[in-house]
Structures are given as C-alpha cells and as structure tokens.
C-alpha positions as CSV (number, residue, x, y, z in Angstrom):
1,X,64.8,129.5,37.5
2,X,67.6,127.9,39.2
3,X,70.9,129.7,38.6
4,X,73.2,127.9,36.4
5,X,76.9,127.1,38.1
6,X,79.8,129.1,36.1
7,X,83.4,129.1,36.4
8,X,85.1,131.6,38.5
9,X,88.8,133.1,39.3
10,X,90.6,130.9,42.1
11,X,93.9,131.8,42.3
12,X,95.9,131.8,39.1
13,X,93.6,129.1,37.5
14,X,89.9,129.0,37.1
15,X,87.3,126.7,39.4
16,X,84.1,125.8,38.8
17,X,81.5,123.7,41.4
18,X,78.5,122.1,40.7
19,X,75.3,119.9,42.5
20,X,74.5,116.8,40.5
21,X,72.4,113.8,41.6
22,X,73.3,114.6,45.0
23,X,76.7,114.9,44.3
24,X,78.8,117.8,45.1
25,X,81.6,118.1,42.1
26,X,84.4,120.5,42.0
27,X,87.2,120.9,39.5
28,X,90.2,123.5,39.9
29,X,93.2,124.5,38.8
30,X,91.9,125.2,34.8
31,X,93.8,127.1,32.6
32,X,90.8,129.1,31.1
33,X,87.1,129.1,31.6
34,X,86.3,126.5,28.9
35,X,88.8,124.3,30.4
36,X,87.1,124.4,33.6
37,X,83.4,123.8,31.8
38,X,85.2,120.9,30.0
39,X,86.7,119.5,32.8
40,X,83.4,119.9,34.8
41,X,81.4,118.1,32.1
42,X,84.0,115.1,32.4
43,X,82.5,114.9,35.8
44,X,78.7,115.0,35.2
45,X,78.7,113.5,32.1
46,X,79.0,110.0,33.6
47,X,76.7,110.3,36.6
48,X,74.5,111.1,33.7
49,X,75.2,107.5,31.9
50,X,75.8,105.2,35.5
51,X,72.8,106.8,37.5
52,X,72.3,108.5,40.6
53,X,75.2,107.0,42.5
54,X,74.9,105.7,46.5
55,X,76.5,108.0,49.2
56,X,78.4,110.6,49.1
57,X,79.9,109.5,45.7
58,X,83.5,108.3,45.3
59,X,84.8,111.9,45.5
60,X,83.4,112.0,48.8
61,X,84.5,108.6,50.4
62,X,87.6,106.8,51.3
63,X,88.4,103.3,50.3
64,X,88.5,102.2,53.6
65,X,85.0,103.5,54.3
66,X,83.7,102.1,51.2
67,X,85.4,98.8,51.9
68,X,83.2,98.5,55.2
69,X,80.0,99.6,53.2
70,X,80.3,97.0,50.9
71,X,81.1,94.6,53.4
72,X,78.3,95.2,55.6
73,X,76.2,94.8,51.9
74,X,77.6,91.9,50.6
75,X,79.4,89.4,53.5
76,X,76.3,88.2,55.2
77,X,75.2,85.8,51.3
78,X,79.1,85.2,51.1
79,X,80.3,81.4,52.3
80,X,83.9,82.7,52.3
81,X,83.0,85.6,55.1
82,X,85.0,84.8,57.3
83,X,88.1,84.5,55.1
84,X,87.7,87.8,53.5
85,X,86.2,89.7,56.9
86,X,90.2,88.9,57.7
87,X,91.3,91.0,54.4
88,X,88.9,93.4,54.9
89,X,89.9,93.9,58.1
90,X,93.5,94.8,57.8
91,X,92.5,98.3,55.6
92,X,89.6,99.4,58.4
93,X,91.8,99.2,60.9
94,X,95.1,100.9,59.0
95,X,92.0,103.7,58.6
96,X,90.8,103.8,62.3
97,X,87.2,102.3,61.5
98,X,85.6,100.0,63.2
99,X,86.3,96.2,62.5
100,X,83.7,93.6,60.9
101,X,82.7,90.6,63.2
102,X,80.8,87.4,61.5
103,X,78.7,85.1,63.2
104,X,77.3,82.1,61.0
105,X,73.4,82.3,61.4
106,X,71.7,79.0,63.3
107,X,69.7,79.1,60.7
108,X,72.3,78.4,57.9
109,X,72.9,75.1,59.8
110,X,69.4,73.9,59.3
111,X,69.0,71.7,55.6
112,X,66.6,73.6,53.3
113,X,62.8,72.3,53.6
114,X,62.4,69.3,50.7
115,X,61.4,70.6,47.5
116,X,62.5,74.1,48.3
117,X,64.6,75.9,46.1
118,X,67.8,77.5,47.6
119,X,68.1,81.1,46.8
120,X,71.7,82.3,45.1
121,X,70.5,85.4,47.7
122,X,70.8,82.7,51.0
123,X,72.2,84.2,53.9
124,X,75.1,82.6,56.1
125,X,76.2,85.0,58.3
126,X,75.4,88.1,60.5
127,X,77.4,90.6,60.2
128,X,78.4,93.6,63.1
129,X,80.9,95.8,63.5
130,X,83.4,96.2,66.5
131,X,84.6,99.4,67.7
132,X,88.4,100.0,67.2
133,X,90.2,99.1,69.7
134,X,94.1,99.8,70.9
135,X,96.4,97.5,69.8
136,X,97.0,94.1,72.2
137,X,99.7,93.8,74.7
138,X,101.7,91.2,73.0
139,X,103.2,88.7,76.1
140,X,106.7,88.7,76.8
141,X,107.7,85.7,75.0
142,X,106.4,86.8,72.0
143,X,107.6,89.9,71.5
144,X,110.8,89.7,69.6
145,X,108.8,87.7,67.5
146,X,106.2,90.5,67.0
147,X,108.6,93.4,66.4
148,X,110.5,91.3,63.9
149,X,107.0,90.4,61.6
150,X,106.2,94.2,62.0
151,X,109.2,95.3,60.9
152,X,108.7,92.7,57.8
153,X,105.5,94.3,56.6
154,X,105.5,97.5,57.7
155,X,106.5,99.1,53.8
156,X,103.4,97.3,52.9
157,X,101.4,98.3,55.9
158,X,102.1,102.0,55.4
159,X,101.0,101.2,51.5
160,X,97.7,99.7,52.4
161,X,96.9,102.3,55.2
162,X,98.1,105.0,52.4
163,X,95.4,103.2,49.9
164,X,92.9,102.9,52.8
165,X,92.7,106.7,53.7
166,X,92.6,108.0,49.7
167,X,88.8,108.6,48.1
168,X,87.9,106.0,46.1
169,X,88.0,108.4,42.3
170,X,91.4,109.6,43.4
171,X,92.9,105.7,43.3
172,X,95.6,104.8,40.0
173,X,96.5,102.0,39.4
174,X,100.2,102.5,40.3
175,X,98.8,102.5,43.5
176,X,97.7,99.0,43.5
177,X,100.7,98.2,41.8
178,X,103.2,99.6,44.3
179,X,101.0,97.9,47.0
180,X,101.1,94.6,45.1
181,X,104.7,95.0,44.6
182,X,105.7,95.4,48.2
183,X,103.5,92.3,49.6
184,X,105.1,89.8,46.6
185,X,107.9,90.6,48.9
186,X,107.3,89.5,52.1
187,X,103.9,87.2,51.3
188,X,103.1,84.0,49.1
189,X,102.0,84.7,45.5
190,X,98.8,83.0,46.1
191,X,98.5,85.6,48.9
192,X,99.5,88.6,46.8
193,X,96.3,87.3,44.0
194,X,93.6,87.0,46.7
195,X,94.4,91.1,47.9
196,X,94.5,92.2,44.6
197,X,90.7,89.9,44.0
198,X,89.5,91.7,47.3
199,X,90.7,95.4,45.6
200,X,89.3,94.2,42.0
201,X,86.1,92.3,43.1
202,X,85.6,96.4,45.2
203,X,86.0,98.4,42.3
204,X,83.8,96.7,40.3
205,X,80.7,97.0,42.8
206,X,81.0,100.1,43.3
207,X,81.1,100.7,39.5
208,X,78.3,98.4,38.8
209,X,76.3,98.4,41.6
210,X,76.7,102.1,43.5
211,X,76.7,103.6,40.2
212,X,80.1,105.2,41.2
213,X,81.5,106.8,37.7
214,X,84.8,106.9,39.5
215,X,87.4,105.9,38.7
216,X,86.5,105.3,35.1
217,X,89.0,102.4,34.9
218,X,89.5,99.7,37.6
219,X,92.6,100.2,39.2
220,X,93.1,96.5,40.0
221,X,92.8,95.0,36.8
222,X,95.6,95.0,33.9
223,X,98.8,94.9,37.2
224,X,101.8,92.6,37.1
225,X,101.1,90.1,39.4
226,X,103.3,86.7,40.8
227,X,102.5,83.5,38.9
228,X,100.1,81.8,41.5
229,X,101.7,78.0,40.9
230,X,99.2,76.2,43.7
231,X,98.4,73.1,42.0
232,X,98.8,69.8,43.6
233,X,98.9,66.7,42.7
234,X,99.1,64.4,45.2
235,X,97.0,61.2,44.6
236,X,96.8,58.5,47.3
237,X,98.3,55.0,46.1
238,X,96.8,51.6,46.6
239,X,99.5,51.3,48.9
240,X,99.0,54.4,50.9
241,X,95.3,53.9,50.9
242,X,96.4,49.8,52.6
243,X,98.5,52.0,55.6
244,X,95.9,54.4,56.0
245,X,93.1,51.6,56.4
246,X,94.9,49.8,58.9
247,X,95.8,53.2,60.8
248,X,91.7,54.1,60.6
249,X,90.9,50.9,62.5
250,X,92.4,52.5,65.8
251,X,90.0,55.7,65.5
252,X,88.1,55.9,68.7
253,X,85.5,57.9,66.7
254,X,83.7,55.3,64.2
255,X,82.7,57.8,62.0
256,X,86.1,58.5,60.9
257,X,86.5,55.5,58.3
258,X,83.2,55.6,56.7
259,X,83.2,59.7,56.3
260,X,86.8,58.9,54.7
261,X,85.1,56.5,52.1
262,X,82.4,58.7,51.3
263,X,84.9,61.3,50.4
264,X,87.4,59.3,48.4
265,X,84.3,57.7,46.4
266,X,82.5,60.3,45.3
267,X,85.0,62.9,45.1
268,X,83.0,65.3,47.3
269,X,84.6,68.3,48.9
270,X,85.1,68.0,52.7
271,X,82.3,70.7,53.6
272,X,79.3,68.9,51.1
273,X,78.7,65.8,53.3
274,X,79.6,67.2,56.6
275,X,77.9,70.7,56.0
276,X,75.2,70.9,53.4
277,X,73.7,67.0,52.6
278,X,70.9,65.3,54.9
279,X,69.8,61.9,55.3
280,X,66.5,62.8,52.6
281,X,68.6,63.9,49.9
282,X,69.6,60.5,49.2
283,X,68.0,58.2,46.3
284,X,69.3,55.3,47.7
285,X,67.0,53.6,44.4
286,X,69.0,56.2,41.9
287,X,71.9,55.7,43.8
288,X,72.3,59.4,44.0
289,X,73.2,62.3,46.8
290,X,71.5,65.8,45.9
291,X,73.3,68.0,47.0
292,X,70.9,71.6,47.5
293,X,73.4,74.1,48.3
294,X,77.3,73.7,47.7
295,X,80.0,75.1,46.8
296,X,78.6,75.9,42.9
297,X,75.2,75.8,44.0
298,X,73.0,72.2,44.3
299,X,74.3,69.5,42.5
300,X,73.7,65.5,42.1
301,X,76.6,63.4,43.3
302,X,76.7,59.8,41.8
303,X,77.7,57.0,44.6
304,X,78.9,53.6,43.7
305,X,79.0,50.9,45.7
306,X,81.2,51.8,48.4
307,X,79.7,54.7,48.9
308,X,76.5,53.3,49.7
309,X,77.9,50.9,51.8
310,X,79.5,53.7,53.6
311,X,76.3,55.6,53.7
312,X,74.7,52.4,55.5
313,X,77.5,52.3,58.2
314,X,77.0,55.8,58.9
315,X,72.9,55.0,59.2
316,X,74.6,52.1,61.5
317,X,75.8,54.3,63.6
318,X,73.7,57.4,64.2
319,X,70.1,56.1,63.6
320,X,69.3,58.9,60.4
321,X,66.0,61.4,60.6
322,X,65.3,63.1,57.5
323,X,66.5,66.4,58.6
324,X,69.8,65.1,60.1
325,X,73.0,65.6,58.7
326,X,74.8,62.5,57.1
327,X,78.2,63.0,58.8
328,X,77.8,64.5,62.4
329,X,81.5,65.2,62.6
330,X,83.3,69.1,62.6
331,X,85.7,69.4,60.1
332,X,88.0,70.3,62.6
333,X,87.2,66.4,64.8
334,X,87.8,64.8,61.1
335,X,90.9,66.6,60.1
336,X,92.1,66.1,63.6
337,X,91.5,62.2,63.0
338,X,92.8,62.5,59.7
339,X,96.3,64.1,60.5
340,X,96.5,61.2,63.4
341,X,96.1,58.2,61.1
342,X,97.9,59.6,58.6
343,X,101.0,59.9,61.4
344,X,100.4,55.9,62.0
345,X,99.9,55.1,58.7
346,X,103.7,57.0,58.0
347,X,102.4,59.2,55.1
348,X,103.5,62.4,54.5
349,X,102.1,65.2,52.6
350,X,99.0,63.7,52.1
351,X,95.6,66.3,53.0
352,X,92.0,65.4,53.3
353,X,91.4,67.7,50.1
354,X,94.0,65.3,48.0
355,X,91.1,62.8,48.4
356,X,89.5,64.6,45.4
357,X,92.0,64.8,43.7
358,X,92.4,61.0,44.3
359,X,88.6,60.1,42.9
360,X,88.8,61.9,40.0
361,X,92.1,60.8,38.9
362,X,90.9,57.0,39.8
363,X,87.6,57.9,37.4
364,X,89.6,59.1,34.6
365,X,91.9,56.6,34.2
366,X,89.1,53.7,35.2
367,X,86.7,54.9,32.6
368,X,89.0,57.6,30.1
369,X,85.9,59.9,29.4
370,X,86.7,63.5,30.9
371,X,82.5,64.4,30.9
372,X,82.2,61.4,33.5
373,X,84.6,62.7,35.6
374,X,83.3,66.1,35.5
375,X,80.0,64.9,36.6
376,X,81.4,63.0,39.6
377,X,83.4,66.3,40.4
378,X,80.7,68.8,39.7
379,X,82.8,71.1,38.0
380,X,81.3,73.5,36.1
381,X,84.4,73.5,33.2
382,X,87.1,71.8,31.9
383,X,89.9,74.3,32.9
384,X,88.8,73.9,36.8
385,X,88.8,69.9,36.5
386,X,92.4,69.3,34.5
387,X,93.6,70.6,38.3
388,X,92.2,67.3,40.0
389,X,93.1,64.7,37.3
390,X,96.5,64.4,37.9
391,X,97.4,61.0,35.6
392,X,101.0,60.8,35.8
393,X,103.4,58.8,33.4
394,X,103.7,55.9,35.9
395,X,100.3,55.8,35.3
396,X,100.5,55.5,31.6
397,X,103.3,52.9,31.9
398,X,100.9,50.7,34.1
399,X,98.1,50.8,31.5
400,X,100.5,49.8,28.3
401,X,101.9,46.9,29.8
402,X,98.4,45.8,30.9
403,X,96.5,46.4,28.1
404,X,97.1,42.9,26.7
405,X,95.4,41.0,29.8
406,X,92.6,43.6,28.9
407,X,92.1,42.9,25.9
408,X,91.9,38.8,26.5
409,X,89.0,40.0,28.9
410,X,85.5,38.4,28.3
411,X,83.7,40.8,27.2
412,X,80.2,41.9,29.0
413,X,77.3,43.6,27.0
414,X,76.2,47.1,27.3
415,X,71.9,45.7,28.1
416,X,73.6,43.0,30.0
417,X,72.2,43.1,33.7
418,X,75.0,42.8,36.2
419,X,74.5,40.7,39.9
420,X,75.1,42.7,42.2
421,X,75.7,41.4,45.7
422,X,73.6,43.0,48.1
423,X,75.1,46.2,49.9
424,X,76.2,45.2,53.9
425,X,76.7,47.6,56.6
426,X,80.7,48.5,56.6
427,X,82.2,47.9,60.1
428,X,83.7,49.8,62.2
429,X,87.1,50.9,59.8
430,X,85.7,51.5,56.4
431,X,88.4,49.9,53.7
432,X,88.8,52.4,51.0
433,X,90.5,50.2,48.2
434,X,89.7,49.5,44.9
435,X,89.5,45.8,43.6
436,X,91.9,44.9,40.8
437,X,94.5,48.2,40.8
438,X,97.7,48.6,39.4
439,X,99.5,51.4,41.5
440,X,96.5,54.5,41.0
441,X,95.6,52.5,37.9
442,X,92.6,50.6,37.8
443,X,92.0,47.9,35.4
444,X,89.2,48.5,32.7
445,X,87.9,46.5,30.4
446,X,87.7,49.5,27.0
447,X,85.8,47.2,24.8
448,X,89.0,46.7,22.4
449,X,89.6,44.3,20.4
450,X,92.7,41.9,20.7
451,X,95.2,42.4,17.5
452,X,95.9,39.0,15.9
C-alpha cells in the first residue's frame, strides 16, 4: 500500500508535497500541520472536480508557454489567425520562445463541394513555429524613430514580458490590471480591449478545456478598462454615391464598379463575395446568394435588382464556372481602386466597410422594419445591427416634410404582381444610385392613409 504524503518541518513553517493526476503539488510556508493538509487539499480538491488537467499543470507552466500551446491548438480553425498570431506573438518573444508563423491552407481557397455542410471545426491555416531570432538591424533612417517608439512602450513591454515569464496559477488580476493600465497609455482603447480578449479568451481554455483548476478566478475578467467608442457612422449620400460613379468610370479594372454595387446592395461584408461565394451558390430564380461559410457561419443574402444586374456584368466579364469565385479581385486590388476613385471623386473619410453601413441604413429608412434589415445584414442580434443603421435627424426631417407626397401615392396591392423590366448586363461603370431619394432617404410608399 502506497504511502500516504504527510506534512513535514521546512524551516520555521510546515511543507507538505503530493502526486495527483500527474501533477506534482507543493504548499509551504504553513503555520501548523493542519494548515499545511488544508492548504494542500485546496490544491487537490479541484483537480478532483475539473479532471486530469493537460501538461504539466498551471503550476508547472508559464503563460507564455501556455500561450503558444494554445495557439498551436486553436489558430489553425481561427479566420482572425493572422491578427491575433501578431498579439500572441509579442508575449513569446518578451519570453524567448519561438514565434508562430501562419500560412492560409490552398485548400481554404477552394468553395465547399455543393450540398456539403461546412464544419464550425474548418481549418484555414497551418500553423509553424519560427525559432527566435536576434533582434533586426533597424536602417539608419529609421532609427531615431525606433528608439523613440521603444522608449514609449517599454513600461508596458517590461509588464507583458513580466506576465509572460509567471506560471499561469500564480497570475492576479492586478497583474492584468497594471498591464492594462500601462498600454491605455501609450495605445488606442480599442487596442487596450483586444489584449485584454487575447488574456481573457486564454484563461478560459485553459480552465475549460485543459482542465487547469488554476487560477480559480480569471484574471482578465471584472478590470477597469477604456470605453472602446469605435462606432462609425458614415453613410454615403446620393450625392457622394453621383461623384463616386463618375470617378469608377475611369477604373482600368472593370470589376471595380460592379463589385462596388454588389457590396452597397446587399450590404455584404467585403470578404463574403470576394472570399467565400461562388458562381453555384446563386438562385438567380429566388433571387438569393447562399453564402456557406462567413463571417457567422453560412447565411442567405437577398439581392434586389441591382444586384442581379451587377451579378450579370460580373458573368459579363469573367465567363462564371460553378466553382469560380464571383469577384476575382484581392481585397487589397479593390481597396486600392477604391481609395483612388474615392481621391477623384473628392470624398473624404469614406471606407469600403461604410458601404454596409450605407445598405442597411438605406433598408431601414426605405422599409422601417428592423427584422428586414437584419436579414439583409445577417446579424445575429439587435445590439450588433443598431451599429450599422445610422438614421440621422437630417434624415428624419427629409421623411416629415415628404410624407404628404407619400401619402397622395396610388396605392399598389400586396397580391398585386409587379412588371418588372427584364435584368440587362451593367456596363463597364456600375451606377450605384437609388431611384427617387431624398439625401440617404428613400421615398416609400407606408400604406398610410391621407388625413382629410
């Protein structure tokens, strides 16, 4: 029979050690024996409720070591990789360990086979690790440059390499918090929030998913944090939209004008028709693009008529094949396009993102019902989609004052069929207006009665 672990003299305190579940425990520094028994029990007692945990335990393992376990786990079925390899990255190298490199997988360019269902489990990247390395000679001209950002950041560079090289059970949350303090000084608040997501998102996988028992609490959660205030909202005008559709109709690249109708119709976000929808997921009969695999999983994007009359100047110009993408342009040969016209067109502070914001602002105040606009958005609640209806009291005023002419409207049944002229090939620069528009507003016949 296995000899049972008791406490013994170490120093002026008592000590006790004990083997569980692969874990090697130790507790010192106890004023008596039953103190050391109780303070060892507060140790087993939750690898007995969480499990056998992975690895060495969080006694046994720095953050920084744990940080590039998890990575290695959970990066490849991320579509953010590469975003938070860059986070990641900065507490392996304050430790000395080895960097993380991600490589998108050919594969993860190739459209899902029809019918098949797209796994929450997909993976996008490969994921390696570089050896550490010296630091880079930094040229000449940028020097000053360099010492001054370093000089900037280095209290919250020796903070995060601090965090980096403690074991995971020792962390407090006064660590985070000093380490969130010192970056709300010398980054962005939105900045600040996405560190302390990478440090909350850790602690809760190794809680739930190592079965780490340690620390009992997660560090990250419950800090004082900067208001994040990142909201925009910046819609296009009919105006703007006039500029920028003369500026489009000097695009060398023809795809420029109909991919910018396709986005300010339907509201889609830039990656979905340049990155994830194929010529055979549209119901040209339903009038509907299926998306299998964006940003909140697959989802079905309703196009109205421009849209499909975009979507046949883009079959114009590249002859489609089932498995081809929609829009063969890289973000980066569309934004580069966009930021050009936009220069022409003598707009300012206008992004290809606001575009969004722009369709489901135009669908709210064309139609008034929020579920409609949710559905052309696919946003999964309310909260997320009050960011991208941005109705503003200009907007108001315009619909007051022509509420009258909308009310003297004939009116047009529900069952009625409407003609519908058929759908022609856009040319070369795709117009992205609206018919009938009031500043953002567009005019909308409600159903209401005129008041004698």
């Amino acid at each position: 029979m296995a000899k049972v672990a008791e406490p013994f003299r170490e120093g002026a305190g008592w000590s006790m050690r004990r083997r569980v579940m692969g874990q090697d425990l130790y507790v010192s520094g106890q004023k008596s024996r039953t103190a050391a028994r109780d303070a060892m029990e507060a140790l087993v007692s939750p690898l007995r409720d969480h499990g056998r945990p992975k690895g060495l335990g969080p006694q046994r393992t720095t953050v920084a070591q744990a940080l590039q376990d998890m990575a290695l786990e959970r990066l490849p079925f991320m579509k953010g990789a590469a975003q938070e390899a860059r986070r990641l990255n900065k507490y392996l190298e304050a430790a000395g360990l080895a960097t993380l490199k991600v490589t998108r997988l050919a594969s993860d360019d190739e459209a899902p086979a029809p019918g098949a269902q797209v796994q929450e489990a997909r993976q996008h990247f490969q994921v390696e690790l570089k050896p550490a390395r010296a630091p880079r000679r930094v040229p000449n001209g940028l020097a000053a440059h360099r010492r001054q950002q370093a000089q900037e950041t280095a209290a919250a560079d020796a903070l995060r390499a601090r965090l980096a090289s403690m074991p995971v059970a020792d962390v407090q949350p006064y660590h985070v918090q000093t380490l969130m303090d010192e970056l709300r000084r010398v980054r962005q608040p939105e900045t600040v929030a996405l560190e302390r997501a990478l440090l909350r998102g850790f602690f809760n996988y190794v809680k739930k998913v190592w079965c780490w028992s340690a620390p009992a609490k997660n560090p990250a959660v419950g800090l004082r944090m900067p208001k994040v205030d990142n909201a925009r909202d910046r819609v296009m005008s009919q105006e703007e939209e006039r500029r920028l559709d003369e500026a489009i109709q000097t695009c060398r690249n023809q795809l420029v004008g109909p991919t910018l109708t396709l986005l300010v119709e339907t509201g889609m976000r830039t990656s979905e028709p340049l990155e994830h929808a194929c010529w055979r997921d549209v119901n040209w009969e339903a009038r509907i693009l299926h998306l299998p695999d964006s940003k909140t999983d697959q989802r079905d994007v309703p196009l109205s008529p421009r849209a499909i009359e975009a979507l046949q100047a883009l079959a114009a110009l590249n002859p489609p094949t089932p498995e081809g993408r929609i829009v063969r342009l890289t973000y980066d040969a569309l934004a580069a396009a966009w930021r050009r016209a936009c220069e022409r067109a003598g707009l300012e502070d206008l992004r290809l993102y606001d575009l969004r914001h722009t369709a489901a602002t135009r669908m709210a105040l064309k139609t008034g019902n929020v579920f409609l606009v949710k559905a052309l958005t696919g946003h999964k609640t309310m909260s997320q989609l009050e960011r991208y209806v941005n109705v503003k009291a200009s907007d108001v005023v315009a619909v007051m004052h022509a509420a009258p002419a909308l009310a003297a409207a004939p009116q047009v049944a529900a069952a009625e069929p409407v003609a519908r002229a058929p759908l022609k090939a856009m040319p070369r620069a795709a117009a992205v207006s609206f018919e009938d528009t009031v500043g953002n507003v567009i005019r909308a016949d409600f159903g209401r009665r005129a008041r004698e």
